[in-house]
TORBA-263483 format. One line per field, with one value per atom (N, C-alpha, C): chain; atom name; x negated, y negated, z negated. Coordinates in steps of 0.02 Angstrom, whole numbers. Layout:
chain = [A,...]
atom = [CA,...]
east = [X,...]
north = [Y,...]
up = [Z,...]
//
This chain:
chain = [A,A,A,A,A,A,A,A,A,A,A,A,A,A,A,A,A,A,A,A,A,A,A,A,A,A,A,A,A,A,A,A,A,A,A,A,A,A,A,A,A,A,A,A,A,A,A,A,A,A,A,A,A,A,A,A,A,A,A,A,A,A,A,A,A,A,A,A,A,A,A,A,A,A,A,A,A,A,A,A,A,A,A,A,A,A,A,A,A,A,A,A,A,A,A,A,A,A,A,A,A,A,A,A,A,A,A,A,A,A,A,A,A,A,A,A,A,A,A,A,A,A,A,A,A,A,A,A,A,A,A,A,A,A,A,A,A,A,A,A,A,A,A,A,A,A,A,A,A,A,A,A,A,A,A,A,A,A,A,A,A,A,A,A,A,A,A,A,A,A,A,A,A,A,A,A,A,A,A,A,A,A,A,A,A,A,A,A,A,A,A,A,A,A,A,A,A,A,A,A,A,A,A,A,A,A,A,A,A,A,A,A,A,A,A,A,A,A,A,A,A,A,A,A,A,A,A,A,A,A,A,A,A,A,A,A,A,A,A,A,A,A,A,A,A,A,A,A,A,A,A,A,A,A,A,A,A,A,A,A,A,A,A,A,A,A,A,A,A,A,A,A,A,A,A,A,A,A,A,A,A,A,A,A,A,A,A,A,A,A,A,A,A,A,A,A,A,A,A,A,A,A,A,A,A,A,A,A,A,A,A,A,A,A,A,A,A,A,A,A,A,A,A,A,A,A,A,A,A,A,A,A,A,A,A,A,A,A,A,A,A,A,A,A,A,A,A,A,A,A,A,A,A,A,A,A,A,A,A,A,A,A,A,A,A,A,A,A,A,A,A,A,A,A,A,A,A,A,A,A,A,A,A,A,A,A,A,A,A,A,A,A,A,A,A,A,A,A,A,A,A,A,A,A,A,A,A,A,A,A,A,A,A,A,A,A,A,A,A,A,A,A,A,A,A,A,A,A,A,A,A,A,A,A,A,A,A,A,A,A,A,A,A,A,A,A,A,A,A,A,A,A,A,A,A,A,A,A,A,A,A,A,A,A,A,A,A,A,A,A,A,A,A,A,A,A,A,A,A,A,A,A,A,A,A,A,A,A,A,A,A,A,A,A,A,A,A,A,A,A,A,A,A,A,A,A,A,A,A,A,A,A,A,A,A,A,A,A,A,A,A,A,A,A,A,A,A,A,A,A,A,A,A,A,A,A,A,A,A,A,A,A,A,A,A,A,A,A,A,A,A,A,A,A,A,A,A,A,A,A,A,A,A,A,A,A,A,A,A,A,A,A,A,A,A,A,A,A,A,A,A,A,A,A,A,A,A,A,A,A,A,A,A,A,A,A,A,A,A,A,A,A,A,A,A,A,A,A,A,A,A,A,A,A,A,A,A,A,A,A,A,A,A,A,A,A,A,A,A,A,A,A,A,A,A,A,A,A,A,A,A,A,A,A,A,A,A,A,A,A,A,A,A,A,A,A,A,A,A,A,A,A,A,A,A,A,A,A,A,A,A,A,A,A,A,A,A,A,A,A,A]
atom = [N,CA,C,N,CA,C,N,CA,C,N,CA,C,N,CA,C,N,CA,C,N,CA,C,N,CA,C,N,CA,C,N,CA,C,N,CA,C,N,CA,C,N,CA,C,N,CA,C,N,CA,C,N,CA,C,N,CA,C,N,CA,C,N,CA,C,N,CA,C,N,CA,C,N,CA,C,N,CA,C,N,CA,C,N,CA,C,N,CA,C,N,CA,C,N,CA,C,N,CA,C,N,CA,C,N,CA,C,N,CA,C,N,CA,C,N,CA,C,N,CA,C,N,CA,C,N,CA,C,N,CA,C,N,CA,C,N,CA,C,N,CA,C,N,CA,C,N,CA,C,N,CA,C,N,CA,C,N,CA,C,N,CA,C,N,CA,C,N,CA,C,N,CA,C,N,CA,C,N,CA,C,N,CA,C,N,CA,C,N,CA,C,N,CA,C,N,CA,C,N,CA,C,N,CA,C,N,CA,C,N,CA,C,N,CA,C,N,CA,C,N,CA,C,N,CA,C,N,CA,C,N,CA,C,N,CA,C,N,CA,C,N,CA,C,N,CA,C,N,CA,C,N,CA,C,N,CA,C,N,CA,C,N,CA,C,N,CA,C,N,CA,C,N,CA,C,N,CA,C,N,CA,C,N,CA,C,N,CA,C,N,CA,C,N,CA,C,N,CA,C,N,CA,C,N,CA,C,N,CA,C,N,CA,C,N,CA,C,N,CA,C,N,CA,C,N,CA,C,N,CA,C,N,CA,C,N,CA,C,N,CA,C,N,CA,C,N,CA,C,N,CA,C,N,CA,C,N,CA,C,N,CA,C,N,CA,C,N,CA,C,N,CA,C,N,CA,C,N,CA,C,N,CA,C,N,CA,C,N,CA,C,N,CA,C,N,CA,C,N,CA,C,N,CA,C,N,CA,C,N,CA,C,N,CA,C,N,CA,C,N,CA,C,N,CA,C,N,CA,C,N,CA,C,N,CA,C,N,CA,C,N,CA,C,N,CA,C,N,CA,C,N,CA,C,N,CA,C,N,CA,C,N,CA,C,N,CA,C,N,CA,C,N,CA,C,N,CA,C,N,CA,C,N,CA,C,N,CA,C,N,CA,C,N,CA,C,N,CA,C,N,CA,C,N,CA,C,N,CA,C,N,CA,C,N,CA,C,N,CA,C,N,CA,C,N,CA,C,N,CA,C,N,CA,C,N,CA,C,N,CA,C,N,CA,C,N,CA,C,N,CA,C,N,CA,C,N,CA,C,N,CA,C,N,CA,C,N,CA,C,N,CA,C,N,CA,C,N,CA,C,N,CA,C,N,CA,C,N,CA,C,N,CA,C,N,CA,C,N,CA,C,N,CA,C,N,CA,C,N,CA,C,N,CA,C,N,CA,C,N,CA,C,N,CA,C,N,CA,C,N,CA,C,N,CA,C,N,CA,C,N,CA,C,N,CA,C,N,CA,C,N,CA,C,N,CA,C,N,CA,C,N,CA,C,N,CA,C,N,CA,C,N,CA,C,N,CA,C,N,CA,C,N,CA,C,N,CA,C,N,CA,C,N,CA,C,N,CA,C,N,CA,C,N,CA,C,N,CA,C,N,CA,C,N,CA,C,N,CA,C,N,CA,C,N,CA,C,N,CA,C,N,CA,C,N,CA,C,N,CA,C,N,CA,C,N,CA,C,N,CA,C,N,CA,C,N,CA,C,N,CA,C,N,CA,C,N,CA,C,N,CA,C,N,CA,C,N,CA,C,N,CA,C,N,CA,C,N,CA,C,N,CA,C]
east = [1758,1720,1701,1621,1614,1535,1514,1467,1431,1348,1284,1240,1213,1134,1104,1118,1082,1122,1161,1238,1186,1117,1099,1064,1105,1091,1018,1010,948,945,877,863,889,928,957,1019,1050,1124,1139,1201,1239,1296,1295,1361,1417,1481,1529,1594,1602,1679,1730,1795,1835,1906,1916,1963,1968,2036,2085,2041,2036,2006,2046,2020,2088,2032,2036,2003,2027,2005,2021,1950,1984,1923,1880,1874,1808,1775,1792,1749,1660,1693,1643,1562,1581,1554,1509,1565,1536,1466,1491,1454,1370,1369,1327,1286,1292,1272,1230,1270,1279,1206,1208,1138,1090,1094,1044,995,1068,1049,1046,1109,1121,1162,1165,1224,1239,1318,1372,1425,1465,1529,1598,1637,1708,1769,1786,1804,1890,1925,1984,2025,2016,2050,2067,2038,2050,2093,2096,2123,2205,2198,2252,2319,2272,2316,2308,2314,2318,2418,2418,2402,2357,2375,2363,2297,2245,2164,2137,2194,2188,2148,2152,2111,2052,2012,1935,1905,1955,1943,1917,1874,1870,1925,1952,2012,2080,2077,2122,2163,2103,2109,2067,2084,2039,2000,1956,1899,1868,1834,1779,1739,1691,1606,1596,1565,1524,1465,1419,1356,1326,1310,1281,1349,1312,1339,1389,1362,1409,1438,1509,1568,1599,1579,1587,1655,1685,1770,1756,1813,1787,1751,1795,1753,1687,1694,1626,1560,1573,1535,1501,1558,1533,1508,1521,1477,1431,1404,1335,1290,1329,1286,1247,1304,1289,1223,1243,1169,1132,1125,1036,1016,1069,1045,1013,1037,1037,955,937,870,890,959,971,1017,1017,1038,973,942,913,876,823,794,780,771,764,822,816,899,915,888,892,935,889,928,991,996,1056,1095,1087,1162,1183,1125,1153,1190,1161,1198,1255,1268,1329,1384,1361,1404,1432,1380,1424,1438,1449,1496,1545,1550,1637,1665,1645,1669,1696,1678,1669,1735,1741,1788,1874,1865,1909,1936,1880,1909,1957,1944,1962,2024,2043,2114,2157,2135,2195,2241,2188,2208,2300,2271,2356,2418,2412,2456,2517,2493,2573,2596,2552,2580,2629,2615,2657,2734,2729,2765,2843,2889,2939,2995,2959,3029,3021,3023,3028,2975,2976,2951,2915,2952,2942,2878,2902,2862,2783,2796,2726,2696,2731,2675,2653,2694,2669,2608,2618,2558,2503,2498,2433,2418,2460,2433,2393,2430,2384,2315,2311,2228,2195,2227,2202,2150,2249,2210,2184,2187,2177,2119,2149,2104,2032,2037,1973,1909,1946,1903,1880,1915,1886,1836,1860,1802,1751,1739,1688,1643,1672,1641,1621,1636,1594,1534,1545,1474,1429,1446,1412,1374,1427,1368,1326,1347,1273,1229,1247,1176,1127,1178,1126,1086,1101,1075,1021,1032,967,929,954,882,856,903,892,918,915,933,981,984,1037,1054,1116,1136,1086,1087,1026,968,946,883,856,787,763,765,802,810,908,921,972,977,1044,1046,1109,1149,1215,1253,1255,1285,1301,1278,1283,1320,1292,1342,1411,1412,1492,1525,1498,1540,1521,1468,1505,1564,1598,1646,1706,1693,1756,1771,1710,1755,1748,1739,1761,1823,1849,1923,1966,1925,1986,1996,1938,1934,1979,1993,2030,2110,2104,2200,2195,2168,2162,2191,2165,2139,2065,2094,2037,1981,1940,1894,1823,1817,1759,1772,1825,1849,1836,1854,1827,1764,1741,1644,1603,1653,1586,1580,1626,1622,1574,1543,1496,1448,1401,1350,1287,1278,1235,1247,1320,1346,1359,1366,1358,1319,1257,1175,1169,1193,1166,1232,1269,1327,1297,1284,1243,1179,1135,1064,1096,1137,1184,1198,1237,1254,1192,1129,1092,1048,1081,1030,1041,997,1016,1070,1119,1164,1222,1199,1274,1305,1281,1287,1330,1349,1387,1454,1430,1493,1575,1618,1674,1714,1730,1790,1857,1888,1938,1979,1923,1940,1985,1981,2013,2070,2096,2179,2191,2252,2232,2283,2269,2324,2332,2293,2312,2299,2358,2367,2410,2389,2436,2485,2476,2505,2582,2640,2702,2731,2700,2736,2703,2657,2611,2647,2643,2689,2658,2583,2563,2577,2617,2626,2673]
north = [-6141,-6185,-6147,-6151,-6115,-6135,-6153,-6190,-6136,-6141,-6102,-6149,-6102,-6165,-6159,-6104,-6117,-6165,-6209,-6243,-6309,-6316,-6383,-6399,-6465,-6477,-6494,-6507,-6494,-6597,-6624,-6675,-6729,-6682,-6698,-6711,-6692,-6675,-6764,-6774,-6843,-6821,-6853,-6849,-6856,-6828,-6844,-6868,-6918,-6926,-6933,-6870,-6861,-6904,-6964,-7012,-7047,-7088,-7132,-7184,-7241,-7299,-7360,-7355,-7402,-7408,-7464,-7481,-7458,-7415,-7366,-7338,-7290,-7217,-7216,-7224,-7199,-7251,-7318,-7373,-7358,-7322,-7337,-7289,-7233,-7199,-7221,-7234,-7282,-7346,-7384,-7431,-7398,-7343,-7324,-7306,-7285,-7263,-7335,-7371,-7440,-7457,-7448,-7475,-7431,-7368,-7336,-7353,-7353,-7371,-7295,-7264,-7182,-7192,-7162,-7149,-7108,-7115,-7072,-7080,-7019,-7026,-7032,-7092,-7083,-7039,-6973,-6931,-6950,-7012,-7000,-6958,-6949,-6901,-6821,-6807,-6745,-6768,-6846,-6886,-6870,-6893,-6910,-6864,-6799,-6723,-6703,-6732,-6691,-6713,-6641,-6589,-6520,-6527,-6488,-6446,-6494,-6506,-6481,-6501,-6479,-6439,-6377,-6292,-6312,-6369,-6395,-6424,-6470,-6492,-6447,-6452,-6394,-6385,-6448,-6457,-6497,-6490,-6519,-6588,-6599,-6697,-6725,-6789,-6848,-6893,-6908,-6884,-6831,-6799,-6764,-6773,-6731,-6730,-6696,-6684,-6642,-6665,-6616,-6631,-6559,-6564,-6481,-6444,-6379,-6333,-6339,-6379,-6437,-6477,-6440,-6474,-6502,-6544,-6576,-6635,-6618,-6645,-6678,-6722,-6755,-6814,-6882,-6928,-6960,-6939,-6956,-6930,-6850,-6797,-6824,-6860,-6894,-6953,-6993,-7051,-7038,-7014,-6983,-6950,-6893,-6876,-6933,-6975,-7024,-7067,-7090,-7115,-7092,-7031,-6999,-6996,-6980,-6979,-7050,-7112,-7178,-7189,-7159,-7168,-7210,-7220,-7280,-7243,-7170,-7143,-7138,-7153,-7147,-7048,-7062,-6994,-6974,-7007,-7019,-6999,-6961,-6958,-6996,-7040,-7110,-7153,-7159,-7217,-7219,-7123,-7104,-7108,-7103,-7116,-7172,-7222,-7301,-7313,-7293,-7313,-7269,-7205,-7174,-7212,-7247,-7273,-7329,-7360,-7430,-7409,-7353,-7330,-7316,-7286,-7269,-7329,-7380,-7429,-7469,-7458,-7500,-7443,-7394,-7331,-7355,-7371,-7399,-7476,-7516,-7571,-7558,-7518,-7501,-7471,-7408,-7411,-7440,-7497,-7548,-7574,-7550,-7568,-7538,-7479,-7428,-7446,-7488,-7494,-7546,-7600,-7625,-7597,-7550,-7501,-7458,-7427,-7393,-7422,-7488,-7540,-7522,-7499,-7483,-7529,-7577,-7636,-7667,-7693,-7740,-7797,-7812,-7869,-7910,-7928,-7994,-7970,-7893,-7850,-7837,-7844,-7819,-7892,-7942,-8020,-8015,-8007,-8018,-7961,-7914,-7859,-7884,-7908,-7939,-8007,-8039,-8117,-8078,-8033,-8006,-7999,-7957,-7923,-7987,-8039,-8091,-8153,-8147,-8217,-8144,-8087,-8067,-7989,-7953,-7884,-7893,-7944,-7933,-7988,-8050,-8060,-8039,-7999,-7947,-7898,-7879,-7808,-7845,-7901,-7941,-7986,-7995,-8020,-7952,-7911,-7833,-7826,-7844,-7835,-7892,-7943,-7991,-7974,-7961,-7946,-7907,-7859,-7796,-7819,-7872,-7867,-7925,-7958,-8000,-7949,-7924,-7880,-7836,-7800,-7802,-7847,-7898,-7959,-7926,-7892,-7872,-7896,-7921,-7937,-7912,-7850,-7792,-7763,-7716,-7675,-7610,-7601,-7552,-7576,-7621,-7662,-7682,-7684,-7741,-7720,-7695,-7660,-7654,-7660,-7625,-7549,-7538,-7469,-7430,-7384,-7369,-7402,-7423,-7456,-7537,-7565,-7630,-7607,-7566,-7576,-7537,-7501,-7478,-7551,-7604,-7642,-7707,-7706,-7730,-7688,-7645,-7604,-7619,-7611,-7643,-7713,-7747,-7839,-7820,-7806,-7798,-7806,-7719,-7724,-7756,-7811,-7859,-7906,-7916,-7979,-7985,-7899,-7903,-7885,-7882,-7878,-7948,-8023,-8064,-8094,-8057,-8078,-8140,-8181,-8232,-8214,-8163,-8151,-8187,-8222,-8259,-8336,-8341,-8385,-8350,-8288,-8286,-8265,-8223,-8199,-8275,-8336,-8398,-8417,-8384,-8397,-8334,-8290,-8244,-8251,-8301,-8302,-8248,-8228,-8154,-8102,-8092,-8036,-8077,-8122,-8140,-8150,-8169,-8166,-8090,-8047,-7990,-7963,-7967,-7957,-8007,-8053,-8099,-8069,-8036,-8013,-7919,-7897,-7830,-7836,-7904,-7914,-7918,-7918,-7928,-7860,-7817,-7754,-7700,-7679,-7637,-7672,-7630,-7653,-7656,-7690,-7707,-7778,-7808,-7870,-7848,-7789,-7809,-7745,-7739,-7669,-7716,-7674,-7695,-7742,-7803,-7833,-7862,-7815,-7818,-7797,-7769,-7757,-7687,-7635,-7588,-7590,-7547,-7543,-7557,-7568,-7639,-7549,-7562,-7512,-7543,-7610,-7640,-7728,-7752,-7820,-7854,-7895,-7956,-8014,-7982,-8042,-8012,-8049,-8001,-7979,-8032,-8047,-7986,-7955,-7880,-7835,-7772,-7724,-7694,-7681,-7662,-7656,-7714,-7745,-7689]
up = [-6238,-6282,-6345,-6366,-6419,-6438,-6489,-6521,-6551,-6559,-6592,-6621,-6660,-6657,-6598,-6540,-6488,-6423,-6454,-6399,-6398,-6399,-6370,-6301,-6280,-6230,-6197,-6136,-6089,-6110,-6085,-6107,-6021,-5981,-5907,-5939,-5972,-5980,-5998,-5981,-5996,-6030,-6080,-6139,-6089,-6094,-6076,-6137,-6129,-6188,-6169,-6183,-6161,-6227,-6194,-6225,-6169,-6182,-6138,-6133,-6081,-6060,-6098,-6163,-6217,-6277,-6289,-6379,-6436,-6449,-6526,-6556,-6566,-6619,-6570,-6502,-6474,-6466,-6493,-6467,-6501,-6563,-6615,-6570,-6558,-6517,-6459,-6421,-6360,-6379,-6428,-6467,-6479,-6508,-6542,-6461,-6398,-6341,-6316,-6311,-6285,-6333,-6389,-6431,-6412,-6386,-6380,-6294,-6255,-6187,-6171,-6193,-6183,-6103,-6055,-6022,-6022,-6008,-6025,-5977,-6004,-5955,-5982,-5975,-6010,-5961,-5989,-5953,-5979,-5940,-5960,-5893,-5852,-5830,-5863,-5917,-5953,-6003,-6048,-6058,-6053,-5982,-5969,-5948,-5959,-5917,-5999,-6065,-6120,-6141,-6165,-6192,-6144,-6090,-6038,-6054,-6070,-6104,-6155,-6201,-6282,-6288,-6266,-6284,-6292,-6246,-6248,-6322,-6340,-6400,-6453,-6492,-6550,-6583,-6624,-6654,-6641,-6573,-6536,-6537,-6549,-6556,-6507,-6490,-6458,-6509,-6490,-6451,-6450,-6407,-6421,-6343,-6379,-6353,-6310,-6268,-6224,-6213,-6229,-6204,-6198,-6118,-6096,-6131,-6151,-6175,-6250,-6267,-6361,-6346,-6382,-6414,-6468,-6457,-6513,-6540,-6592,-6616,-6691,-6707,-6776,-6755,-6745,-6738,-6785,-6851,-6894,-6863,-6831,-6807,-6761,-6708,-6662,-6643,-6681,-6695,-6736,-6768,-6782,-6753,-6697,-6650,-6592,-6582,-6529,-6558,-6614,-6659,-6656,-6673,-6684,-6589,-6551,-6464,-6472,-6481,-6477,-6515,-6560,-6598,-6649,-6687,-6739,-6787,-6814,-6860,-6932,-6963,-7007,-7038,-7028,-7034,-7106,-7150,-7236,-7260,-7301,-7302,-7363,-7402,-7445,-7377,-7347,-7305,-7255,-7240,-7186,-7250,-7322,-7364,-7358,-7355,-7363,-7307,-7267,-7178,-7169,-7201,-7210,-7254,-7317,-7360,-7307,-7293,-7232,-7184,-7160,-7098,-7123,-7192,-7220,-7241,-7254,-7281,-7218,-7159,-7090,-7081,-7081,-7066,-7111,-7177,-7221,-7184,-7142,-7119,-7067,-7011,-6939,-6959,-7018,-7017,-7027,-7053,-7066,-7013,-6974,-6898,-6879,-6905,-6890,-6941,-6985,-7044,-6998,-6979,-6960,-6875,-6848,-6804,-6829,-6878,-6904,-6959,-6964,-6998,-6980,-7005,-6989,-6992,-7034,-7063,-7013,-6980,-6883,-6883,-6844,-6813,-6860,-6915,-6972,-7005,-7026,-7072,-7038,-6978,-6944,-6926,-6917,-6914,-6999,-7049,-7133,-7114,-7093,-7128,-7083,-7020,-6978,-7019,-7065,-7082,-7160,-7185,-7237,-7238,-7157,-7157,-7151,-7120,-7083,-7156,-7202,-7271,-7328,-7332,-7385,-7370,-7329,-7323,-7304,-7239,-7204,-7267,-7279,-7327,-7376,-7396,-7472,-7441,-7385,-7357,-7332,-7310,-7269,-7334,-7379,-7451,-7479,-7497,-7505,-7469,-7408,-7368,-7372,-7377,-7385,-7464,-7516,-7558,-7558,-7542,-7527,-7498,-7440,-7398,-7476,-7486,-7533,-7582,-7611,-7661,-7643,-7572,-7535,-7518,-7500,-7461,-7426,-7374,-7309,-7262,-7211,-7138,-7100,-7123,-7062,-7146,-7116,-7155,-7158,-7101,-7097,-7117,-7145,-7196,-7150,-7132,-7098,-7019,-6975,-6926,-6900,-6861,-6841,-6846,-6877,-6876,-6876,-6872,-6849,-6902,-6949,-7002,-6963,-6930,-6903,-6843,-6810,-6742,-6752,-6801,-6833,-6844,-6889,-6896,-6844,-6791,-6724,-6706,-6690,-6657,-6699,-6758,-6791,-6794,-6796,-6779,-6699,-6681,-6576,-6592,-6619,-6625,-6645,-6701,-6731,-6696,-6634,-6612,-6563,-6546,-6470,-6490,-6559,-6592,-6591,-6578,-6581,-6667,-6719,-6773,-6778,-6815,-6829,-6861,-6837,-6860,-6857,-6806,-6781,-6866,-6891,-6924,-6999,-7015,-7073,-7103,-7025,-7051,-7055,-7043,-7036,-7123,-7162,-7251,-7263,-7225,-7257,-7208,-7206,-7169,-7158,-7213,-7235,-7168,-7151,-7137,-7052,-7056,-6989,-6948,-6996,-6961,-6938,-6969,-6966,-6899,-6885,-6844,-6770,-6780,-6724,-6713,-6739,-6711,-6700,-6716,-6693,-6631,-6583,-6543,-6478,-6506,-6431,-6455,-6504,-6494,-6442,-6413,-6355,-6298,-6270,-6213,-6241,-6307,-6338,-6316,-6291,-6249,-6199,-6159,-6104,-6126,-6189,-6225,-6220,-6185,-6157,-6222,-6221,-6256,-6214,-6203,-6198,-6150,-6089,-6030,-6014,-6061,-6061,-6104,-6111,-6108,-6217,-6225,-6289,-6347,-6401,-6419,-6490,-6516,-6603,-6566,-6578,-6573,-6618,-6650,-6690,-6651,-6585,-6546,-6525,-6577,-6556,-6501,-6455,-6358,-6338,-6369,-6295,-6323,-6277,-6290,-6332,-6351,-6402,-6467,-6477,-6548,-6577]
//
């Protein structure tokens, strides 16, 4: 594995993404394909023989990319690449900041995800830290967005269009939806952001983008082994 400016692929080539068949870091990825009406390949059999694999990785992490001859590591890297394949990364670079600023902010939501995974005080400590995101995190980050979009008097985050900034944060309420967080319950107090999350949902083949069917790894529900 080894990257050029001349490592780009043929316009035949099909992305391959090499991550586990599970809702995490690569959803966001996948998402951004799914809007484009890219196909691709989820290569968890390389997946699933890692460390074995590792050497492929640039930086020997999951996810990464293949496409043709490019390798590509760094999920930001890669959900950006998948965008511009998709035709919904922003070519202005006024507007790829705006749609960058709401992908980090969508990026700041999704880790919260790992905080009562990592919860060491037991059981009690990890239902308190899911009822937190539940009455306190997600509404503060979902009222942030709601004001922005007002302040634009724009439609989408991506302004009057869908654009990787919206289907980032489809992928992140996916994920909250499928830790079975009440999320469908608190985006109905930011209507702004839900109009715009509801017209996200029928862009491209984001309509049949997997909820829930693959393997679960952030749940609020103490009974799954996830928890």
């Amino acid at each position: 594995m080894g990257n050029s400016c001349d490592s780009k692929p043929t316009k035949e080539a099909k992305p391959v993404l090499v991550y586990w068949k599970l809702h995490g870091r690569s959803d966001f990825c996948q998402a951004m394909l799914f809007a484009g009406g890219i196909p691709y390949e989820l290569d968890d059999t390389s997946a699933n023989n890692w460390p074995a694999t590792k050497e492929e990785s640039p930086f020997g992490q999951l996810p990464y990319l293949k496409h043709g001859s490019l390798t590509i590591g760094q999920g930001g890297a890669i959900n950006r690449y998948c965008a511009r394949l998709a035709g919904i990364y922003p070519e202005d670079p006024t507007e790829a900041s705006i749609c960058d600023m709401y992908i980090e902010e969508v990026m700041d939501i999704f880790g919260e995800l790992f905080k009562p995974k990592r919860e060491t005080g037991g059981k009690e400590m990890k239902i308190a830290h899911w009822k937190r995101i539940e009455e306190e995190f997600l509404p503060k980050h979902f009222g942030l967005l709601e004001n922005n979009l007002a302040k634009s008097g724009k439609k989408y985050l991506g302004g009057n269009k869908v654009n990787a900034a919206d289907v980032a944060f489809f992928a992140v309420y996916n994920l909250y939806e499928i830790a079975q967080v009440n999320v469908s319950g608190i985006i109905s107090e930011f209507p702004k952001l839900k109009e715009a999350l509801e017209g996200t949902k029928q862009f491209g083949d984001l309509k049949n983008f997997p909820g829930g069917e693959r393997g679960i790894h952030f749940t609020s529900d103490p009974d799954h082994d996830a928890f």
